[in-house]
Each structure stands twice: as structure tokens, then as C-alpha cells.
N, C-alpha and C positions, 0 to 999 in steps of 0.2 A: 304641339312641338315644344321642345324643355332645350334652353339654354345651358349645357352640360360643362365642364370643366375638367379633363380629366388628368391627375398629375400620378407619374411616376418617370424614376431616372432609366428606367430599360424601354429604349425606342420601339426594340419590338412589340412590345406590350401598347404601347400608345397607338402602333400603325393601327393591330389589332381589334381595339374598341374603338378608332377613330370610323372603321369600314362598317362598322357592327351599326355603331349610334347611327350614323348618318343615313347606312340604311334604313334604320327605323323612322329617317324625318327630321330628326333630331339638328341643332343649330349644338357645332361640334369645338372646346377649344381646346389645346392641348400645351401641357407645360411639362419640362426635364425636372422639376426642381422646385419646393414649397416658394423659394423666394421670387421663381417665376410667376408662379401662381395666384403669390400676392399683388405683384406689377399686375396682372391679366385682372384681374378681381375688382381693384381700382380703378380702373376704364371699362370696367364694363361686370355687375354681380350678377352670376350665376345662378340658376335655378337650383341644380344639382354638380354635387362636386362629389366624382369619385378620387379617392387617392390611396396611395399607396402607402403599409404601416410605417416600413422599414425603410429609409433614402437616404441619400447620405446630407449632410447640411440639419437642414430643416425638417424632421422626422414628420409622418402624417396626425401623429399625436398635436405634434405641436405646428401645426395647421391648423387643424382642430378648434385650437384654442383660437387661435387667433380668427379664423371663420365665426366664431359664435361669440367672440368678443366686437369685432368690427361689420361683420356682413352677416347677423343673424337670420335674415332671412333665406340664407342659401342653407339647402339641404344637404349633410355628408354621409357618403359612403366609405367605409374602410375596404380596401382589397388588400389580403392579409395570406400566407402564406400557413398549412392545418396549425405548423408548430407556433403560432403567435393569437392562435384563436382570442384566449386567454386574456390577451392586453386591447385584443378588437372590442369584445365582448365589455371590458372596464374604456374602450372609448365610446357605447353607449351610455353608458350610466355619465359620461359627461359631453353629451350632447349631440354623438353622433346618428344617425336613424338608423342603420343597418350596415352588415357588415358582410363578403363575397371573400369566398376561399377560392384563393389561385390551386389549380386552372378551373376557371370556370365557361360553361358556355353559351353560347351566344341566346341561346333561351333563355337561362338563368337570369344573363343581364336585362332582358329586353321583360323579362316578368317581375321585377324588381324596378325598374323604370316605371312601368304602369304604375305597379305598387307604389309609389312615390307619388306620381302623378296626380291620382287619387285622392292623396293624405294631403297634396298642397292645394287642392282642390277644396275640398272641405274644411282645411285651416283659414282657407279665404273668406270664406262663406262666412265663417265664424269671426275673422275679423271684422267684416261688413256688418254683422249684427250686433259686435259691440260696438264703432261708429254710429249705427243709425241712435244706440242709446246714449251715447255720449254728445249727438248734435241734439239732442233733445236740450242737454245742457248749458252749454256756452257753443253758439251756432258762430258756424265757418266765418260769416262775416259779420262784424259790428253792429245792432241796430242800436240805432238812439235817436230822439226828436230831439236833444237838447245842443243848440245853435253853434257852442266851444265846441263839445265834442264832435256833431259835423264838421267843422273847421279841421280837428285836427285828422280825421279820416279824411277829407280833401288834401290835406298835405300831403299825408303818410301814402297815397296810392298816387302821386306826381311824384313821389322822390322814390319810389319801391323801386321803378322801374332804372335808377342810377343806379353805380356802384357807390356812392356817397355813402361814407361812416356817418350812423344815426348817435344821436342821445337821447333816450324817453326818459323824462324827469313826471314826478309824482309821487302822491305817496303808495304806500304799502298794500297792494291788493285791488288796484287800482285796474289792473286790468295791461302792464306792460308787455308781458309774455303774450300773450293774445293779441295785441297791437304787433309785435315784431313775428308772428308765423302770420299773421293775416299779410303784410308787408313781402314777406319770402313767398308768399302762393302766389299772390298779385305779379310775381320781380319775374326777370327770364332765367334768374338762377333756380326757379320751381320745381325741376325736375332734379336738382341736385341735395345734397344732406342740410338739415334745418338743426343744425348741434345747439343744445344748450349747456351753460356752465355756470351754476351759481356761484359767484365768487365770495359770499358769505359762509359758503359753508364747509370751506377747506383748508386746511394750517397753508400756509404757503411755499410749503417744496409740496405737498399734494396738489394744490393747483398749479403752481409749474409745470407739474406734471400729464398734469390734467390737458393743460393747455399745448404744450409742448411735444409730451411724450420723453422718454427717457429709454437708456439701453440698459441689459442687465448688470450688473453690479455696481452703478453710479449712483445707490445708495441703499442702505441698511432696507431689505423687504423687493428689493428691484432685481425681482427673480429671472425676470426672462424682459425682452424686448418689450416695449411698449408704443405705439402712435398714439400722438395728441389729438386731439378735437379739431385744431386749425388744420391736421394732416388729414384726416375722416370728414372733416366736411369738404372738403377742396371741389372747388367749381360749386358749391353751396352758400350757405350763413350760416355765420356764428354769432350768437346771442349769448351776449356777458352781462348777468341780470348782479345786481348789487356790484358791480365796479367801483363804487367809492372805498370797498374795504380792500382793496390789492393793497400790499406792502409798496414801499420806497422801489423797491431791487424789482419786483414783477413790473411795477412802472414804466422802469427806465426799459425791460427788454419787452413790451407791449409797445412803448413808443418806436420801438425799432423795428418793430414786425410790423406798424402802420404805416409807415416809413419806408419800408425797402422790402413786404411782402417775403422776408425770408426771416429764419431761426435755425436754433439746433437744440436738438433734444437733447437734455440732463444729460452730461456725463459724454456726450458724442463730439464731435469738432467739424463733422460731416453740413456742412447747410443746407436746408431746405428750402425749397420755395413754392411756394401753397398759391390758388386763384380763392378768396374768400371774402365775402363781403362780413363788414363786423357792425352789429347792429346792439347798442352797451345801454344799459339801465341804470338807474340808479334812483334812491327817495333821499339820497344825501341833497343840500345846497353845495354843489362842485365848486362852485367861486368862492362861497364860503372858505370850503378845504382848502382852495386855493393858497386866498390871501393867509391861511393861520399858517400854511408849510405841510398841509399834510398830503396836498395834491399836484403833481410836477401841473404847471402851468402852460406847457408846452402839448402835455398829453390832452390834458381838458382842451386844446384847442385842435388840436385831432381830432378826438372824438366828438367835439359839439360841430360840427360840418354843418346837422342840422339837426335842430332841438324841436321833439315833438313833447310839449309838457300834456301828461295825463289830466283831466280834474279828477278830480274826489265825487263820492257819488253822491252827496250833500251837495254837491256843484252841479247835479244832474237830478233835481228830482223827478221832473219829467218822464223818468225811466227807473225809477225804483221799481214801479210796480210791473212793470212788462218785466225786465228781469229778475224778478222773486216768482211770475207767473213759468217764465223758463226755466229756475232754477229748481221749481219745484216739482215741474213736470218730469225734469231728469232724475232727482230723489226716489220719486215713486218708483219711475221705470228702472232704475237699477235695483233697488231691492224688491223688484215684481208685486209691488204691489196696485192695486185699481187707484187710478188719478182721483184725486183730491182737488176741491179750489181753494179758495181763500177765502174766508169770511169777511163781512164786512167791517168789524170791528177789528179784524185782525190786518184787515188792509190800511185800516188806518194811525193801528199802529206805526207797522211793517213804513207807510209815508211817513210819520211825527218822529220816527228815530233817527240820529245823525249819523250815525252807521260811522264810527270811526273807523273800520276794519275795511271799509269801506265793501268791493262786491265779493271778496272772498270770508268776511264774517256773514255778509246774504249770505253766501252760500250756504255755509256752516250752519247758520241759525235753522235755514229752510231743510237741508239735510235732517237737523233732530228734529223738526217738526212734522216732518215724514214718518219718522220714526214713531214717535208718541202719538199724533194721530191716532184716536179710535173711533170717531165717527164721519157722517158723509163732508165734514170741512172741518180745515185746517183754523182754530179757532186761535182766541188770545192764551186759554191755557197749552200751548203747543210751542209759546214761542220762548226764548229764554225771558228769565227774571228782567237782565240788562233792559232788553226792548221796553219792556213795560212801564219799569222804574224811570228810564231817563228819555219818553215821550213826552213831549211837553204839551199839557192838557189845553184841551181846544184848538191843539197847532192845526193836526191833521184832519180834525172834526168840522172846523171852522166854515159858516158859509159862504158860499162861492162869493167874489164882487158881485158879480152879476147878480147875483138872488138878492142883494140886500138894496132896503129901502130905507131911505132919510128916517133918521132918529134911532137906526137897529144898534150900529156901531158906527163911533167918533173914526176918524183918521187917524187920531193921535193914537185911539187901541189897537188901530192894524199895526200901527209901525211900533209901539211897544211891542207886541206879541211876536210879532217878526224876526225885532232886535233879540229879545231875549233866546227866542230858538237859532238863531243862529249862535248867540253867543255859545249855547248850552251843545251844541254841533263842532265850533272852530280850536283847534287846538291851541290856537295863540290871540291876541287882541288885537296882531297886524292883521291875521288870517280874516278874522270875522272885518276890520275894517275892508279889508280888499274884496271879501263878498258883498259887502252894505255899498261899498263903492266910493267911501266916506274916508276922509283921513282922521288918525288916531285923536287929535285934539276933538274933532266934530263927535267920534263914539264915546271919548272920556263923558264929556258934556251931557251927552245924551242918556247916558250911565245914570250919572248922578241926578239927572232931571225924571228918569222912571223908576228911581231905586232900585236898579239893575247890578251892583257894587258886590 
């Protein structure tokens, strides 16, 4: 049974296919009007959407668009009158499945229904089997042994379940995005849209837009209507990943929309009000921004409700090597080739590196090492130069505590060796003191005492 949609402005035609579909089983809804269509669509997306080409308002063209712009997974049908074949025919070439000349009959539709059927049938399947390759890769839920990062997944699945605005602070690659949809599967908003908006990567009237939505001609390329993200995720999350780089002006109308749950699209006066939880990233210091004027102070305190700080995966080594073992597994299986392991010398690189890029340079790294690969393991010649060059000899080689007996090595050489690979890891001299655990005067000292300078 197929959740159908069927729009056209002549009732009779709706009573018509409303007797037709529902004889065949069918879960039946029926709209006068594109812009009905879209209200109906938003509580509830369609399996299948017939509509009509020619209506008045909101043409089935420009249905169309907006179906495969906002509800892509719903399949359209054109019902199209012989003389408009023609423009049916150019609304598959932009993304409609098929197309029904009035008067058609009740056979017609109900073998064209199957036909559908069928086709979303087999789209499924094929969706399922790119998931299964892709959880090979970064799996559904977080694993790690390392004691912060348990900590902050014990926080992140007690507040999932609030509506509480998040802040994931860390740095780059860290794994924020994957912390904020593990957080919306866990939430009661799970069944609803999980939108993301990188806000680094937009001049900022396209992210207003982005965010917002806008109507047509409220500015230069704003051809036709448009919803935002907060209007398509509604009853969902939205995930704002680099929010330190908004403009002054996007500030001030984000703090409003935290605030009072309502906006207006570019160019409209009309107000909106959206149900959405907002879940914001950022590798900026926000107090920093703060205090320099580049961050409203008001909004950082909205949005830090609760602060889940990522570590760095230098701050997890614990888990390098289960995730280079994962990350590698999914390398192979997306480009079909037979699994590969890790050598041993290659694993102990893969541990002595600081991995500034932190698990999306692993990934990266173990991607071309899949690639080059041409024997049964993934060896040192497979991993880039970077890894090799800036491992710090005997970090990751070194013998266990437990193996070593009186006279092998001083204490004094653990904790130089130590020092020095973390220095050779931390991007700052606070960073590396706050991994050592030490304050800045105690690492200068220590510095100068292993000639570490």
C-alpha cells in the first residue's frame, strides 16, 4: 500500500482517482491546489504524488521543483492533457518518473502504480546496501575506551533527549557532525528532518537564505520561492556546524529566532514559526570572540545552554587504532576491493602520529592507503610522507611499562619522550601543558632541562 497525493484544481478528477486508488488499497490524499499540496506534504511525505501539469497558482512544473527540492523522496507523476505532452516529457528530464495523458483509465493508473511500486522498491534495497557500506565506516554509534570521550557521550544521550540548544566545541574533524545525528537518533525528535548548515561555507545573504528561505525577487537570482532549513526541518534538528563565522546581522536575527521560535523569509513580512531543536558547532574559542566584539554575548549564551567540548584524537589514543581498523574497512568496501589489515609497522606509525587533522585526516590518509595498496597489508609505504616524517621514533615502538625491567629505561626517558611527543602533536605550549597536566612555567623548565627548545 503507497501513500499517494493527488493534486489537481477540477474536483471531479480528484473524486475520480480518489475511488480508483483507494480501491486498489491505497492510503488516498487529495489537494485543489500546488500550495495545498505543499501544507499536506509537510505533515505528512508522500510515497507517490500525482499532479496535474496546468493549474492555476502553483503550475505542477513548479511542484515539481519544489517536491525534489524539499521532499525528494516522494515519487511524481505528471497528468498532462495529449496537447502539453511535450513540457510532461521535459518535466522528466527534471525529475519527474512518469507522465499519464488525460483521460486515462483506471487500468492505466493502477499499472503505473505497481510500476512505481516496484522501482521504489528496488531504490530501497539499493539504499540499504549503500548504509550497510557506509556503517562499515563511521558506525551509528560512537565507540571509544578513552574515559573524556565516554564522559562526553554520557552527557550528549541525557541532554539528546531535551530540547536544550547544544554547543560542540573542538577542534577540526573531530568528529562534531557525528556527535550531533548520534544526539537527534537518540532525541524524540528522531523521526523528524536532521538538517545541516555549514555556516562557513556561505557569503551571508546565501546563508540567510539558506537558513531562512526567501520569496522570489527579494534579490538579484531569487527566481522563484524558496524554504529555509529551520522551515524543512520543523518538528526535527538543525545543525549549525562553524557558527563562529555568522556575520554581526545573521547574529542578531539567530538570536531572535532562539528567542521567540519565529522569522521571516528574505524579502517577506509574513512570520514564521518553526518547532526545531538547534544543535551549533564551532573549533572557534566563542568567549574569545566574545570578549574581542566579534561574537554578540547574548547569543553565546543561548547557544552554550550546554557545552559538549570534542577532544582531539591525540587526546584519545586509545582509539586510534580501532578507528583506522574501521575506517579502513570502509575504504576497501567502497571501492570493492578484498579487505586489507594493517601491518605492524604501519600500525605503529598510524599510533606515534599526532594526527593534527585529527579522524577526518585518518580518514583521508587510510582512504589513499586503500588505494595504493598492492599487497595482502596495508604497509608504511601506503601511508602518506606526513605520517612517517612527523612520528616520533620509538614513541609508538616503545616497550610496554609492564615489559620493562630495572636498568632497561630511566623515568627521566619515559617522561622526556613523552614530553617531546606531545609537544611534537599540540598546537600550542598551553595545549601541550593542559595534556601533561602541568602549568606553563613547570613545561618551560622542563623544556630547557631535556633540550626540548
Amino acid at each position: 500500500m503507497a501513500r499517494i497525493l493527488v493534486v489537481d484544481d477540477e474536483k471531479s478528477i480528484l473524486t475520480t482517482i480518489d475511488a480508483v486508488l483507494k480501491n486498489l488499497g491505497h492510503q488516498v490524499e487529495l489537494a485543489e491546489s500546488g500550495e495545498m499540496a505543499i501544507t499536506l506534504m509537510r505533515k505528512a511525505v508522500p510515497d507517490i504524488i500525482l499532479t496535474d501539469l496546468r493549474m492555476d497558482g502553483m503550475s505542477g512544473l513548479d511542484l515539481l521543483g519544489k517536491a525534489r527540492e524539499y521532499f525528494p523522496t516522494a515519487t511524481v507523476v505528471m497528468m498532462t492533457a495529449y496537447g502539453t505532452i511535450d513540457t510532461a516529457v521535459s518535466a522528466m528530464k527534471n525529475g519527474a518518473y512518469d507522465y499519464l495523458v488525460k483521460p486515462f483509465t483506471p487500468e492505466q493508473l493502477e499499472h503505473l502504480i505497481e510500476k512505481i511500486e516496484d522501482y521504489r522498491k528496488l531504490r530501497e534495497e539499493n539504499t540499504k546496501l549503500r548504509d550497510q557500506v557506509d556503517a562499515l565506516s563511521e558506525p551509528s554509534a560512537i565507540v571509544t575506551q578513552n574515559a573524556r570521550m565516554q564522559k562526553v557521550l554520557d552527557t550528549a544521550k541525557k541532554v539528546a533527549v531535551t530540547d536544550s540548544t547544544i554547543l560542540i566545541t573542538g577542534e577540526s574533524g573531530t568528529g562534531k557532525t557525528l556527535l550531533a545525528k548520534l544526539m537527534h537518533d537518540v532525541s524524540p525528535r528522531c523521526k523528524g528532518p536532521f538538517a545541516v548548515v555549514n555556516c562557513a561555507t556561505l557569503s551571508e545573504n546565501l546563508l540567510e537564505s539558506e537558513l531562512f528561505g526567501h520569496v522570489r525577487g527579494s534579490f538579484t537570482g531569487a527566481v522563484k520561492d524558496k524554504m529555509g532549513r529551520l522551515q524543512v526541518a520543523d518538528t526535527g534538528t538543525v545543525f549549525l556546524d562553524e557558527i563562529g563565522e555568522i556575520s554581526p546581522s545573521l547574529q542578531t536575527k539567530l538570536l531572535r529566532f532562539l528567542q521567540e521560535r519565529e522569522f521571516e523569509r528574505v524579502g517577506d513580512t509574513k512570520t514564521i514559526r518553526v518547532d526545531v531543536r538547534i544543535i551549533a558547532a564551532t573549533n572557534k574559542d566563542l568567549e574569545k570572540e566574545v570578549k574581542e566584539g566579534r561574537f554578540r554575548e547574548d547569543l553565546y549564551f543561548r547557544l552554550n545552554v550546554i557545552d559538549l567540548h570534542m577532544p582531539s584524537l591525540r587526546q584519545r589514543p586509545e582509539d586510534i587504532l580501532t578507528l583506522a581498523d574501521q575506517l579502513l574497512a570502509r575504504s576497501f568496501a567502497s571501492t570493492g576491493r578484498k579487505p586489507r589489515s594493517i601491518s605492524e609497522g604501519a600500525r605503529q606509525a598510524i599510533q606515534g602520529y599526532g594526527w593534527p587533522g585529527n579522524i577526518r585526516e585518518l580518514k583521508n590518509a587510510l582512504e589513499r592507503a586503500a588505494i595504493l595498496c598492492t599487497g595482502d597489508q596495508v604497509t608504511l609505504e601506503d601511508l602518506p610522507d606526513r605520517v612517517l616524517e612527523h612520528t616520533q621514533p620509538g614513541f609508538a615502538t616503545q616497550t610496554p611499562l609492564a615489559a620493562v625491567t630495572p636498568g632497561d629505561i630511566s623515568l627521566e626517558d619515559i617522561e622526556k619522550q613523552h614530553i617531546r611527543h606531545v609537544l611534537s602533536t599540540a598546537t600550542t605550549l598551553e595545549e601541550a601543558a593542559g595534556i601533561l597536566g602541568i602549568n606553563l612555567s613547570t613545561l618551560w623548565r622542563k623544556r630547557r632541562r631535556y633540550g626540548l627548545e
